[in-house]
HTML snippet that shows the backbone in 3Dmol.js (N, CA, C, O; Angstrom):
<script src="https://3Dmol.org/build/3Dmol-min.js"></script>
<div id="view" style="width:600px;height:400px;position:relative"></div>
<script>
const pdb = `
ATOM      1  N   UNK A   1       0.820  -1.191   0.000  1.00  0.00           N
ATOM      2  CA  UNK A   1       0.000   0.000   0.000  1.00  0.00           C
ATOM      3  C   UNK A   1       0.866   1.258   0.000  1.00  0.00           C
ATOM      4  O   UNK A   1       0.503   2.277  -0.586  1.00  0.00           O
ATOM      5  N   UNK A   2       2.052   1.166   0.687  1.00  0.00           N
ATOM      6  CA  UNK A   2       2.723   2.422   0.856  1.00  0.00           C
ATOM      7  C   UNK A   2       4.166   2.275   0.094  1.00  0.00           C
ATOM      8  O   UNK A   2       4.724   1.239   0.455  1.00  0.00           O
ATOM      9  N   UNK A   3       5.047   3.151  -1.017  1.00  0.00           N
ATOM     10  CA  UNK A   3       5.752   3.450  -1.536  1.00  0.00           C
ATOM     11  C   UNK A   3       6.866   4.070  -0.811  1.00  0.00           C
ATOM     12  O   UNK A   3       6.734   5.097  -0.145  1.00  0.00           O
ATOM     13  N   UNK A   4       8.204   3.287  -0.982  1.00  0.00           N
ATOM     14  CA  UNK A   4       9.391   4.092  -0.503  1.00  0.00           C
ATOM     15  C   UNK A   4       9.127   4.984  -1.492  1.00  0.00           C
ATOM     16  O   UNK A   4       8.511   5.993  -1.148  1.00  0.00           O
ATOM     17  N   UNK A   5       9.473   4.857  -2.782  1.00  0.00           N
ATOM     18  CA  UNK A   5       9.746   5.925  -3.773  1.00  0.00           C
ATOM     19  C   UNK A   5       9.137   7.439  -3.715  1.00  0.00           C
ATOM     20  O   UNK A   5       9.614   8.334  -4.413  1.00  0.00           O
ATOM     21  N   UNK A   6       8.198   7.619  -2.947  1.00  0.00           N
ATOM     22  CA  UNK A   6       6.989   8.682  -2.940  1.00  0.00           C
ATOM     23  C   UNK A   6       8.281   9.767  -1.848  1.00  0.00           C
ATOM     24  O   UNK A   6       9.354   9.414  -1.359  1.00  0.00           O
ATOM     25  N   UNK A   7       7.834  10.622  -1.816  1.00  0.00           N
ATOM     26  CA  UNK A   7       8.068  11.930  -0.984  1.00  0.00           C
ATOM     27  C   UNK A   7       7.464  11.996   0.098  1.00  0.00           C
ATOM     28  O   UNK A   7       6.245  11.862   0.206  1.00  0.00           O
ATOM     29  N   UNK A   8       8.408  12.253   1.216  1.00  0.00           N
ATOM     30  CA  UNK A   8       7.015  12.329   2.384  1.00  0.00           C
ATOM     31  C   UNK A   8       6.309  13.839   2.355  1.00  0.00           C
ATOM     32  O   UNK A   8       5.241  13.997   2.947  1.00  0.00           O
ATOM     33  N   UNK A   9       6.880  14.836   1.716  1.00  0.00           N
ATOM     34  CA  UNK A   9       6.398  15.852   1.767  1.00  0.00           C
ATOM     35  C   UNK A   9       6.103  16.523   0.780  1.00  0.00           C
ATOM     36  O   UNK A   9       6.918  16.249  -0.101  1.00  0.00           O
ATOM     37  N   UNK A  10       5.224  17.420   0.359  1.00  0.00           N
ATOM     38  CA  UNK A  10       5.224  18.194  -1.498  1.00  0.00           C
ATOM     39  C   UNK A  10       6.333  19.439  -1.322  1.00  0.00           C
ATOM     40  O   UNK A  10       6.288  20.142  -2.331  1.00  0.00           O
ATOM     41  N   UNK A  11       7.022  19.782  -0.640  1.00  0.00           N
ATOM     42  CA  UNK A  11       7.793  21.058  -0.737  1.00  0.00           C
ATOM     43  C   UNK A  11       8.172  21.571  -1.935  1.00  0.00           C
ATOM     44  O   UNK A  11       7.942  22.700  -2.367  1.00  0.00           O
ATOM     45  N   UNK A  12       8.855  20.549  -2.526  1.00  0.00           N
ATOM     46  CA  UNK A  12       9.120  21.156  -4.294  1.00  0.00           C
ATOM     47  C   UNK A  12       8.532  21.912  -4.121  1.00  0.00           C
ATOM     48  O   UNK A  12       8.853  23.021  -3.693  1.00  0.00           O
ATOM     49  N   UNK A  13       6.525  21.159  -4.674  1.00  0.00           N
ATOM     50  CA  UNK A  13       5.749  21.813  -5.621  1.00  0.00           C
ATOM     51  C   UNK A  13       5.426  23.059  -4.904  1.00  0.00           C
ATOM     52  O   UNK A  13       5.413  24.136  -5.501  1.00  0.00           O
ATOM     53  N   UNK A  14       5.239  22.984  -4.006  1.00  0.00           N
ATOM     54  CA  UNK A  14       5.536  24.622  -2.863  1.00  0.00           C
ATOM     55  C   UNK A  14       5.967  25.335  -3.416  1.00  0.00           C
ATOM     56  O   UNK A  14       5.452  25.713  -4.468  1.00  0.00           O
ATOM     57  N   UNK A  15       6.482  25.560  -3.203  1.00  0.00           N
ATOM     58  CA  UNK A  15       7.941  25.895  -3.806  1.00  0.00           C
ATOM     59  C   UNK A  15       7.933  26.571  -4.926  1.00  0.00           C
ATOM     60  O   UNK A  15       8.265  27.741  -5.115  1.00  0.00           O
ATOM     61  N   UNK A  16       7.553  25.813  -5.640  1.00  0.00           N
ATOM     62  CA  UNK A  16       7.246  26.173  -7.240  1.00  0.00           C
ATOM     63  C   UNK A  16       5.848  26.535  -7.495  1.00  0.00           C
ATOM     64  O   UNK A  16       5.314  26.072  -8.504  1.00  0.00           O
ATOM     65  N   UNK A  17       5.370  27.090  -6.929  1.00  0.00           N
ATOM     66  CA  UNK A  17       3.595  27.526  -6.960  1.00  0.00           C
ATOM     67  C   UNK A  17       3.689  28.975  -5.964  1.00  0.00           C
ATOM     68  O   UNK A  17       2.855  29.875  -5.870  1.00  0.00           O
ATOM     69  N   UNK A  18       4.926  28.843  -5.322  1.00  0.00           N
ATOM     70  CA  UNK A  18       4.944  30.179  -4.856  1.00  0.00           C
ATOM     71  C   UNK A  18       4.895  31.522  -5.476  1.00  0.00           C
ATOM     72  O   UNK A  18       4.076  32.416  -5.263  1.00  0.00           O
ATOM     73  N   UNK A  19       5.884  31.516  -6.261  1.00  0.00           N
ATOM     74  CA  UNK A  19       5.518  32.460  -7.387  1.00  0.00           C
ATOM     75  C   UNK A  19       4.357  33.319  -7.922  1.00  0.00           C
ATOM     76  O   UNK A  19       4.347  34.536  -8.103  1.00  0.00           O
ATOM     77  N   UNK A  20       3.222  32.268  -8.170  1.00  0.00           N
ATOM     78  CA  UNK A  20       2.364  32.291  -8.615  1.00  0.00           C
ATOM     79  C   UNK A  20       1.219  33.365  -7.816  1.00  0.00           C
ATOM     80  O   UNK A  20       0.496  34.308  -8.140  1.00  0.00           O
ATOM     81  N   UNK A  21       1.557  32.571  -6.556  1.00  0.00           N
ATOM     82  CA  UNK A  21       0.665  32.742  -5.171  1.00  0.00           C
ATOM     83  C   UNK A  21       1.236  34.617  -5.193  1.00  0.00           C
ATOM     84  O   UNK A  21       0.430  35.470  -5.565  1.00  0.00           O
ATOM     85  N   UNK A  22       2.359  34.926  -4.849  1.00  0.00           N
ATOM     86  CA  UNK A  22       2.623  36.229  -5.027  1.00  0.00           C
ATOM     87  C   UNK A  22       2.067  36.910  -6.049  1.00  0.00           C
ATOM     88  O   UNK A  22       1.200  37.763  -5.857  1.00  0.00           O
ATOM     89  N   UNK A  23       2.558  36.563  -7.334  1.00  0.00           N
ATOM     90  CA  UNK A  23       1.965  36.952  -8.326  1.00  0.00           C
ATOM     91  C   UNK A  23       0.868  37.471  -8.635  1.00  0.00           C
ATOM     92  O   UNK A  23       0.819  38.390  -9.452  1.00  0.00           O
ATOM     93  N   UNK A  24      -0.153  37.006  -8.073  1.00  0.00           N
ATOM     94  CA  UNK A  24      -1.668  37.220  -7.880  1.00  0.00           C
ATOM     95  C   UNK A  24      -2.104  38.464  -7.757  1.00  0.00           C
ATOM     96  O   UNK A  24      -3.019  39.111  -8.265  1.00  0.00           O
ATOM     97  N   UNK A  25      -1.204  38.687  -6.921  1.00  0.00           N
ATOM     98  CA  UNK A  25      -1.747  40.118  -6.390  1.00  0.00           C
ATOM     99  C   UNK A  25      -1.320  41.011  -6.974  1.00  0.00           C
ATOM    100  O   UNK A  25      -1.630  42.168  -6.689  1.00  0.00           O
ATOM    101  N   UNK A  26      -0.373  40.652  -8.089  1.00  0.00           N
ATOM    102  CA  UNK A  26       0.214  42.078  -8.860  1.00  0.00           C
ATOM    103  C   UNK A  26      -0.844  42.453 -10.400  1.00  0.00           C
ATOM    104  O   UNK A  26      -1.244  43.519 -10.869  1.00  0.00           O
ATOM    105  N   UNK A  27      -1.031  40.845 -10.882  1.00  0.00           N
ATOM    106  CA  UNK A  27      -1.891  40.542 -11.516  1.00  0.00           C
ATOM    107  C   UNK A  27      -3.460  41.033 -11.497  1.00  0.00           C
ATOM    108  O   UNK A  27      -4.167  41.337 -12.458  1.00  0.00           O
ATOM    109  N   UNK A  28      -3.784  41.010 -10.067  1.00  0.00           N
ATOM    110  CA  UNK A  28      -5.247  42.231  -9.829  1.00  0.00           C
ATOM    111  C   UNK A  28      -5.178  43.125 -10.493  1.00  0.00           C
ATOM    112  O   UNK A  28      -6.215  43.380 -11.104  1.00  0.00           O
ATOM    113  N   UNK A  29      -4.155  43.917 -10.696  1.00  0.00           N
ATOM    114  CA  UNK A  29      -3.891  45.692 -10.895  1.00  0.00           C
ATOM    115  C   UNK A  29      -3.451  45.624 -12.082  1.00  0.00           C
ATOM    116  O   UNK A  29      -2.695  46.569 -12.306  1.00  0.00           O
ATOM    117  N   UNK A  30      -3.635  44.614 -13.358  1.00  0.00           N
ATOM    118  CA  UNK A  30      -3.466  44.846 -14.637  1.00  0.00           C
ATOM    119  C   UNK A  30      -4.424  45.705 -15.389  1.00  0.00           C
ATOM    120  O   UNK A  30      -5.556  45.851 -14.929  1.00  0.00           O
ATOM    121  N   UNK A  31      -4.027  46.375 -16.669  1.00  0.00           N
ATOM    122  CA  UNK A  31      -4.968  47.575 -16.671  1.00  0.00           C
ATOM    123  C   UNK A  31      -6.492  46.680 -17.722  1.00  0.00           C
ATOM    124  O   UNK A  31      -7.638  47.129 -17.678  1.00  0.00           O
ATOM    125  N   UNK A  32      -6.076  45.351 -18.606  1.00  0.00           N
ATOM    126  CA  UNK A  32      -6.787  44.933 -18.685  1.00  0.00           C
ATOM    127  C   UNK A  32      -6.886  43.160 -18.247  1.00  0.00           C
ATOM    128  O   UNK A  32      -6.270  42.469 -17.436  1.00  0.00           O
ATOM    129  N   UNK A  33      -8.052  42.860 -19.299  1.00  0.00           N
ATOM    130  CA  UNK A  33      -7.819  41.410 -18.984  1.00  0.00           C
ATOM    131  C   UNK A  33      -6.681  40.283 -19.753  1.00  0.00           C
ATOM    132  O   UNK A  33      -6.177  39.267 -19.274  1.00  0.00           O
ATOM    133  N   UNK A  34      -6.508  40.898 -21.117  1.00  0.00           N
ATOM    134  CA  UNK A  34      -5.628  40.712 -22.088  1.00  0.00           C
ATOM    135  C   UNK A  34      -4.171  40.500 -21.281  1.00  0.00           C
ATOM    136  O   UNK A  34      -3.333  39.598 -21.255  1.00  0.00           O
ATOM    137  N   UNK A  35      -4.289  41.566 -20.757  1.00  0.00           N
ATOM    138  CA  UNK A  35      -2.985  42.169 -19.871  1.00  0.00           C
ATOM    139  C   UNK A  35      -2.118  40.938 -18.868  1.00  0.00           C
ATOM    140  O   UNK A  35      -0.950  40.620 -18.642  1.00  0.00           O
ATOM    141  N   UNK A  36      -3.361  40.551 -18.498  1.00  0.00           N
ATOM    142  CA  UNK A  36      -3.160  39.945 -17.213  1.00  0.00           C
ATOM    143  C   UNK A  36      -3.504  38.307 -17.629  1.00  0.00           C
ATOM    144  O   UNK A  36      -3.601  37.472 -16.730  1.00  0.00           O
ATOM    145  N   UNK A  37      -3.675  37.936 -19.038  1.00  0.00           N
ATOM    146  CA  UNK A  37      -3.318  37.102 -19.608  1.00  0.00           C
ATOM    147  C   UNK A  37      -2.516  36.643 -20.781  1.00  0.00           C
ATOM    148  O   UNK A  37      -2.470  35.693 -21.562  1.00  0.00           O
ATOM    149  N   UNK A  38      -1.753  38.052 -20.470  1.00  0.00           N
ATOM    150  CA  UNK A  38      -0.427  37.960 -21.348  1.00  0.00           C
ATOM    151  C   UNK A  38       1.067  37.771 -20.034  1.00  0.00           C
ATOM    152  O   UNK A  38       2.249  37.543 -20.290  1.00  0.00           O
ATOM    153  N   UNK A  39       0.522  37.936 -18.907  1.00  0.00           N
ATOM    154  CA  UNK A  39       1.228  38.041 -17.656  1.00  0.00           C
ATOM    155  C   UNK A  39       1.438  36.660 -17.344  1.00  0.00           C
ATOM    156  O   UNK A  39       2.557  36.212 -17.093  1.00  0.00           O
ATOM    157  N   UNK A  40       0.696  36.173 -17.351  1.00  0.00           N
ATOM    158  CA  UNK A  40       0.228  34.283 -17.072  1.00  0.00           C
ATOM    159  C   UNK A  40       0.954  33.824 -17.601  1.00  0.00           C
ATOM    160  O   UNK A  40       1.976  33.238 -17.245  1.00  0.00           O
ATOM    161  N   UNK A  41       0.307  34.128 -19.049  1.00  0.00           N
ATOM    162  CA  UNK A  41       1.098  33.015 -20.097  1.00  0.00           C
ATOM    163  C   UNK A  41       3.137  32.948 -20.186  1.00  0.00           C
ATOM    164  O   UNK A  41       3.966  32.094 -20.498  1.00  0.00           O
ATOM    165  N   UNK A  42       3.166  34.250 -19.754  1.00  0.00           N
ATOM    166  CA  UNK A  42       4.958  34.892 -20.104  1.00  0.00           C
ATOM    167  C   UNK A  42       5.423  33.565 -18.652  1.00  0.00           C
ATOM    168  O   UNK A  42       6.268  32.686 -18.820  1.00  0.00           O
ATOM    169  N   UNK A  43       4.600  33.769 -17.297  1.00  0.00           N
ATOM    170  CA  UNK A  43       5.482  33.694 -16.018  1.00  0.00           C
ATOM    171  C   UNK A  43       4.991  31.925 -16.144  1.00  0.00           C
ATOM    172  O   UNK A  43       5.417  31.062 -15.377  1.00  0.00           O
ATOM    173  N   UNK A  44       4.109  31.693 -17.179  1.00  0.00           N
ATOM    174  CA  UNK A  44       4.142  29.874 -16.951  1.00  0.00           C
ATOM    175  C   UNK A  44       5.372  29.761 -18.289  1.00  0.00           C
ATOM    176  O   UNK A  44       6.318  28.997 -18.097  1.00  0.00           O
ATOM    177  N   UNK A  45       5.340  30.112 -18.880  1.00  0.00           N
ATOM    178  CA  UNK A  45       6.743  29.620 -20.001  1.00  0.00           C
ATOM    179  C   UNK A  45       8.252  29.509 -18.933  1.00  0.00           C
ATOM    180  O   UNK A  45       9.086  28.604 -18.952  1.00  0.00           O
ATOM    181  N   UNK A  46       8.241  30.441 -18.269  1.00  0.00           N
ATOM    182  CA  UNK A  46       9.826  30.668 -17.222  1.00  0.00           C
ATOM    183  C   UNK A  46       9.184  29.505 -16.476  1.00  0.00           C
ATOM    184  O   UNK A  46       9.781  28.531 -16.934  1.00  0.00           O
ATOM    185  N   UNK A  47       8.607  29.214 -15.892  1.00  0.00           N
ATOM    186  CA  UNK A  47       8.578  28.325 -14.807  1.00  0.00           C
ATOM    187  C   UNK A  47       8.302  26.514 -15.226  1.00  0.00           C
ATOM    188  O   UNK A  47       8.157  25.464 -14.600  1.00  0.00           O
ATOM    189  N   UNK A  48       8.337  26.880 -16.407  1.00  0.00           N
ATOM    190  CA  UNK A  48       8.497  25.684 -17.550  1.00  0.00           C
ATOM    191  C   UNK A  48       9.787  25.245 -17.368  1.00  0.00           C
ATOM    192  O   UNK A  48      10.333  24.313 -16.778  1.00  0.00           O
ATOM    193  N   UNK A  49      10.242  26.536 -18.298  1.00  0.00           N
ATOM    194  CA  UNK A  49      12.007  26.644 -18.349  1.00  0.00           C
ATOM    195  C   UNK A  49      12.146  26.017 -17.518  1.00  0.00           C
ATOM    196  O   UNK A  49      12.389  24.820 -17.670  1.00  0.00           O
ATOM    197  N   UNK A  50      12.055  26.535 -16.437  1.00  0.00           N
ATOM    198  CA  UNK A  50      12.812  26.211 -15.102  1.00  0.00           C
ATOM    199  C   UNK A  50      12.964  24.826 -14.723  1.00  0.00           C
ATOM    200  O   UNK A  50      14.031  24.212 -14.709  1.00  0.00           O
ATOM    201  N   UNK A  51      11.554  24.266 -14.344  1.00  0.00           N
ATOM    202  CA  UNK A  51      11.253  23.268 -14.268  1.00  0.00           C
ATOM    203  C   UNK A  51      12.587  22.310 -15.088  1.00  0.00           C
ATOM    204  O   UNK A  51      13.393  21.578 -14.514  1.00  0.00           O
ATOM    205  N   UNK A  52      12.499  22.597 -16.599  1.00  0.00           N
ATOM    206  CA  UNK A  52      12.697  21.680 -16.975  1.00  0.00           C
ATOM    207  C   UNK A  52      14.539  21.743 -17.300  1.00  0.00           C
ATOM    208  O   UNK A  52      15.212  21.089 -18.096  1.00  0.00           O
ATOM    209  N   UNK A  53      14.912  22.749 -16.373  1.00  0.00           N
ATOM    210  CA  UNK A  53      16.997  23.214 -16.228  1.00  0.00           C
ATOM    211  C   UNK A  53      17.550  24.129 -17.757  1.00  0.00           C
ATOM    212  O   UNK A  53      18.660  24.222 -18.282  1.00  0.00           O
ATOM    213  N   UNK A  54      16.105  24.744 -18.145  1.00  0.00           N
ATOM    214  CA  UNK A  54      16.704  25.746 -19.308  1.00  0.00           C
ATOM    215  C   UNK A  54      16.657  27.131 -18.561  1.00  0.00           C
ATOM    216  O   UNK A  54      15.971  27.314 -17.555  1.00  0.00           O
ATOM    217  N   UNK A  55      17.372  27.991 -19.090  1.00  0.00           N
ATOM    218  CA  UNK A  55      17.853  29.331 -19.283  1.00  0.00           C
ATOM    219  C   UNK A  55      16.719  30.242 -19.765  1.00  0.00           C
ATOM    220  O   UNK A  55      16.588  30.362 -20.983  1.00  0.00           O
ATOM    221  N   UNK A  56      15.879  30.903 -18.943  1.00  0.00           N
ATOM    222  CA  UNK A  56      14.569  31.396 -19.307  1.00  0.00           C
ATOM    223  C   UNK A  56      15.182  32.483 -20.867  1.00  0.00           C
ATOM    224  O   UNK A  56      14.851  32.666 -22.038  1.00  0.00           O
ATOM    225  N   UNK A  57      16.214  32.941 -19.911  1.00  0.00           N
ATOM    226  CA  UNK A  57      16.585  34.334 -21.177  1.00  0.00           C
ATOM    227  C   UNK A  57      17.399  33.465 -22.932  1.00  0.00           C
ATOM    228  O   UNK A  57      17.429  33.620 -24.153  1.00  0.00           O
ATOM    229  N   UNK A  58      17.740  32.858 -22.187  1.00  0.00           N
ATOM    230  CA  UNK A  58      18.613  32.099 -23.502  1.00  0.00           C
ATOM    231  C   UNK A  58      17.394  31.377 -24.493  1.00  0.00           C
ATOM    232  O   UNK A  58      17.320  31.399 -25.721  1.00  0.00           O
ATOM    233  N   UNK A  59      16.509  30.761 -23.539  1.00  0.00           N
ATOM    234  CA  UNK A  59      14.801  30.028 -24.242  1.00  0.00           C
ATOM    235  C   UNK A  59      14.287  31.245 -25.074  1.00  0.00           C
ATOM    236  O   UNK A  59      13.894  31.063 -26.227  1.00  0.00           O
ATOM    237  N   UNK A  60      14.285  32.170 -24.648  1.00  0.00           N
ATOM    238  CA  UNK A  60      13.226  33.387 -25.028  1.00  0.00           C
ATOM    239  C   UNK A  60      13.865  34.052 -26.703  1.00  0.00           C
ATOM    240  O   UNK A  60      13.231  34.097 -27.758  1.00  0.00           O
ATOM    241  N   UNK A  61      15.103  34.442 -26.481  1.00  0.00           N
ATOM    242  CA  UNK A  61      15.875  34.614 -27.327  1.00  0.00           C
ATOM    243  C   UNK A  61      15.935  33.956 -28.414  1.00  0.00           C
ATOM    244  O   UNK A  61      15.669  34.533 -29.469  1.00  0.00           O
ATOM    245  N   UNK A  62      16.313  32.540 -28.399  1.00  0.00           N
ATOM    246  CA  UNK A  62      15.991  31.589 -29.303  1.00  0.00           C
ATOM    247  C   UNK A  62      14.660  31.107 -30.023  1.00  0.00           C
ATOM    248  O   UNK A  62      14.439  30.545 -31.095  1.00  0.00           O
ATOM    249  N   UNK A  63      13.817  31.593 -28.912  1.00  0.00           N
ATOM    250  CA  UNK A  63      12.268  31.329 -29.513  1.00  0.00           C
ATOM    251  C   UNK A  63      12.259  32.565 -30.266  1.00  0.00           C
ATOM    252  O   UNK A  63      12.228  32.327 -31.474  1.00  0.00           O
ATOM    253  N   UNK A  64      12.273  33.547 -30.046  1.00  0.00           N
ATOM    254  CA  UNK A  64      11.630  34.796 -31.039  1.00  0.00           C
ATOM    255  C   UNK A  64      12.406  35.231 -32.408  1.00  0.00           C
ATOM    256  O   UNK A  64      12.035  35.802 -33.433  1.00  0.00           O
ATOM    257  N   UNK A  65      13.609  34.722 -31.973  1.00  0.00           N
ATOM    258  CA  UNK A  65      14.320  34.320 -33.515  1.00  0.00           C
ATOM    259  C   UNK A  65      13.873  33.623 -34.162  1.00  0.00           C
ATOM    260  O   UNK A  65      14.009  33.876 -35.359  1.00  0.00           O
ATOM    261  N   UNK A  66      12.976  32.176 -33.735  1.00  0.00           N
ATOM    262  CA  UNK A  66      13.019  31.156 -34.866  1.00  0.00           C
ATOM    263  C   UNK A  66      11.550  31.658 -35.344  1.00  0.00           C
ATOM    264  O   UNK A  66      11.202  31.683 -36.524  1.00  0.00           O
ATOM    265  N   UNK A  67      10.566  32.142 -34.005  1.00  0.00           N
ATOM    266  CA  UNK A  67       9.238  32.527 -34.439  1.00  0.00           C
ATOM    267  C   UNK A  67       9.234  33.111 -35.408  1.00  0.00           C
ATOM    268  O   UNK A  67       8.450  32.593 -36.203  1.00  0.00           O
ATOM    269  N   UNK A  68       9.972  34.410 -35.996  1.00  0.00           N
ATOM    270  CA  UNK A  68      10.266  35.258 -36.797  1.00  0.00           C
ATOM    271  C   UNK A  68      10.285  34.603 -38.371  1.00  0.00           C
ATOM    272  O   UNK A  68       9.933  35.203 -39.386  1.00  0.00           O
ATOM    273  N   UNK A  69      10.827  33.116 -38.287  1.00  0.00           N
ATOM    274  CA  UNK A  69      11.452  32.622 -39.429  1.00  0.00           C
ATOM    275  C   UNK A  69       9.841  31.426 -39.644  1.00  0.00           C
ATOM    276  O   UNK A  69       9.773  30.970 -40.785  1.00  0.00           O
ATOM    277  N   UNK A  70       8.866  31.040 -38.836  1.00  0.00           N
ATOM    278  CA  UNK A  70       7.628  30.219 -39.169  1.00  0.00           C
ATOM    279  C   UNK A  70       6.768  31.000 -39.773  1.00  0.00           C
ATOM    280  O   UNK A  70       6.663  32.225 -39.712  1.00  0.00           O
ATOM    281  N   UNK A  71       5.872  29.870 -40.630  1.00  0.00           N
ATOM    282  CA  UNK A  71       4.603  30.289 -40.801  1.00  0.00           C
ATOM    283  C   UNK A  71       3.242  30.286 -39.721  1.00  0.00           C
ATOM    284  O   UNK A  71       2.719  29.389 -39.060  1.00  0.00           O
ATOM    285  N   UNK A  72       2.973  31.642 -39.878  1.00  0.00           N
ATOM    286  CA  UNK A  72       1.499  31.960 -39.022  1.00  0.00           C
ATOM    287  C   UNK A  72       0.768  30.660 -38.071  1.00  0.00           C
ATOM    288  O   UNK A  72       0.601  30.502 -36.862  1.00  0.00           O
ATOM    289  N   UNK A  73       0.360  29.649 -39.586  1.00  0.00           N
ATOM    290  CA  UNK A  73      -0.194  28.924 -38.603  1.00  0.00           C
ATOM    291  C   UNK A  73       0.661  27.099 -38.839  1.00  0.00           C
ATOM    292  O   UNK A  73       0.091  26.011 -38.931  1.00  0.00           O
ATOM    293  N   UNK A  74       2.105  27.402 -38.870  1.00  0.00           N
ATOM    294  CA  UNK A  74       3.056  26.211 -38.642  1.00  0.00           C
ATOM    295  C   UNK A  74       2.765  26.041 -37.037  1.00  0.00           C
ATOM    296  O   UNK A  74       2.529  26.882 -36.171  1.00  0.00           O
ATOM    297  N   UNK A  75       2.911  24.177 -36.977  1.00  0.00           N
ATOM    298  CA  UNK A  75       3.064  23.956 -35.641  1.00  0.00           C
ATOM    299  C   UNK A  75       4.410  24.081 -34.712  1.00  0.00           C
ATOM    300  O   UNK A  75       5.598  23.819 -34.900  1.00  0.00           O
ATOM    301  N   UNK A  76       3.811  24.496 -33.854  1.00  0.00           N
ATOM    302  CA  UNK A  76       4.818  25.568 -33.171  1.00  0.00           C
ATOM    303  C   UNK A  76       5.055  24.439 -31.572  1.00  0.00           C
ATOM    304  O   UNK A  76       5.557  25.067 -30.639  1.00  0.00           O
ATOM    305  N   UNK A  77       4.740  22.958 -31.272  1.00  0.00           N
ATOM    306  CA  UNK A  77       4.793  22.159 -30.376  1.00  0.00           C
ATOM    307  C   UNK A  77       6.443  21.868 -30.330  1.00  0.00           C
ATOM    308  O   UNK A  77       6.956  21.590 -29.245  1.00  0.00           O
ATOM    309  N   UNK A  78       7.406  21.957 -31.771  1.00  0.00           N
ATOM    310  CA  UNK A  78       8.703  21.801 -31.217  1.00  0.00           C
ATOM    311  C   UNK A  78       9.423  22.667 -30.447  1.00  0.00           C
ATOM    312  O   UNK A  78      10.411  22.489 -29.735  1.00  0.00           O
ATOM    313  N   UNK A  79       8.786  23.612 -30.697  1.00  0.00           N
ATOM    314  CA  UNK A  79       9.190  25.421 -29.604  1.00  0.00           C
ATOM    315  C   UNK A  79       9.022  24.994 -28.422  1.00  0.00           C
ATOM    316  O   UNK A  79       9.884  25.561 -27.750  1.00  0.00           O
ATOM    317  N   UNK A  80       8.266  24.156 -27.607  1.00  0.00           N
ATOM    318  CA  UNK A  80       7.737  23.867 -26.063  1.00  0.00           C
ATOM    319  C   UNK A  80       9.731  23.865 -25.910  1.00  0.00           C
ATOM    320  O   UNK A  80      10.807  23.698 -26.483  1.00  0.00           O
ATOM    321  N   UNK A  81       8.872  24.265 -24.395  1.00  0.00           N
ATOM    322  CA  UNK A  81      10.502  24.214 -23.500  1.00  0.00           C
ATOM    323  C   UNK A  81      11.506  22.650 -23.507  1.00  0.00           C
ATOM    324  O   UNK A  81      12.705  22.481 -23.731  1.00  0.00           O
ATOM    325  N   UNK A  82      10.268  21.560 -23.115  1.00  0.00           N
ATOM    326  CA  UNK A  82      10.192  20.054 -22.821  1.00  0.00           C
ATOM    327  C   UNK A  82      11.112  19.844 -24.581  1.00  0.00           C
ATOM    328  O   UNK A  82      12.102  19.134 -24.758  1.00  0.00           O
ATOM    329  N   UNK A  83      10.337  20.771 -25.753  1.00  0.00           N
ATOM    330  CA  UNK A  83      11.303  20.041 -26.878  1.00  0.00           C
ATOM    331  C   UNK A  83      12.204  20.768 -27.481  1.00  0.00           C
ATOM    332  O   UNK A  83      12.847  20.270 -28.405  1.00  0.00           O
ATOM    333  N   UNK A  84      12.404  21.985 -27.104  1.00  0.00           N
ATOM    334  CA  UNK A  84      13.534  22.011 -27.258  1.00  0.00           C
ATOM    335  C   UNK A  84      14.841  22.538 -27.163  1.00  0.00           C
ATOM    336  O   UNK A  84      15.165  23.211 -26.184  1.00  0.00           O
ATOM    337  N   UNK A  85      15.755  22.254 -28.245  1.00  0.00           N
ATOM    338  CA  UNK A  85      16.823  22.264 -28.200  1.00  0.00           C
ATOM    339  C   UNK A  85      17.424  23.446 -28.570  1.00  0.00           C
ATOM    340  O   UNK A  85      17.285  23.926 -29.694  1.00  0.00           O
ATOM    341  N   UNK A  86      18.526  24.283 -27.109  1.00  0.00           N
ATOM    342  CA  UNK A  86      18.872  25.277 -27.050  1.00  0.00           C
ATOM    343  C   UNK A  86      20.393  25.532 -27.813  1.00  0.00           C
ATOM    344  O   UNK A  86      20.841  26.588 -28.259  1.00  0.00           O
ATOM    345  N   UNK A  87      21.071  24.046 -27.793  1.00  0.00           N
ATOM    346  CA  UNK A  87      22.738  24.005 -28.543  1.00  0.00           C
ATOM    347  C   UNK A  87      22.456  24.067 -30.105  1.00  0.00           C
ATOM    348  O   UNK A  87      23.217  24.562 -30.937  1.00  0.00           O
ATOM    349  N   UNK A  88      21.190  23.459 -30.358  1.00  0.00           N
ATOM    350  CA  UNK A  88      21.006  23.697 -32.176  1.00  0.00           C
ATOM    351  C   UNK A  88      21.061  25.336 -32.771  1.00  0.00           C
ATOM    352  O   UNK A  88      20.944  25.560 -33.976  1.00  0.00           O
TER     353      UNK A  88
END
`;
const viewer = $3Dmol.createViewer("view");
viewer.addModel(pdb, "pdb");
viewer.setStyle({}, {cartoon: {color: "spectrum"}});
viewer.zoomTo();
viewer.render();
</script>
């Protein structure tokens, strides 16, 4: 019934939801709603990054270069943080 492998505690995810939890409140005082879901979307991509041991600024950089070079509506799933690749 019970797993060594498990964690006895969630701290990580604590941890990593903290952010968010702060966040909130800065997020109230956006001037719209657009605003404050362009705020979301930016601070879940970094905490992607993060998550996953990339370089938020080095990710960002590389994404808006290659965005520049796709079509409108090309799939854009190899861009995720999880795929990819920052040495290419």
């Amino acid at each position: 019934m019970y797993s060594g492998e498990l964690g006895i505690d969630n701290n990580v995810t604590e941890r990593n939801i903290r952010p968010f939890i702060t966040g909130r409140k800065n997020w109230m005082f956006s001037q719209s709603v657009d605003g404050a879901d362009a705020i979301a979307v930016l601070y879940s991509i970094v905490m992607t990054c993060r998550a996953n041991d990339i370089n938020p600024y080095l990710y960002f950089q590389k994404l808006f270069r290659e965005l520049l070079q796709r079509d409108e509506l090309a799939d854009l799933s190899d861009l995720l943080p999880w795929n990819y690749d920052l040495e290419a």
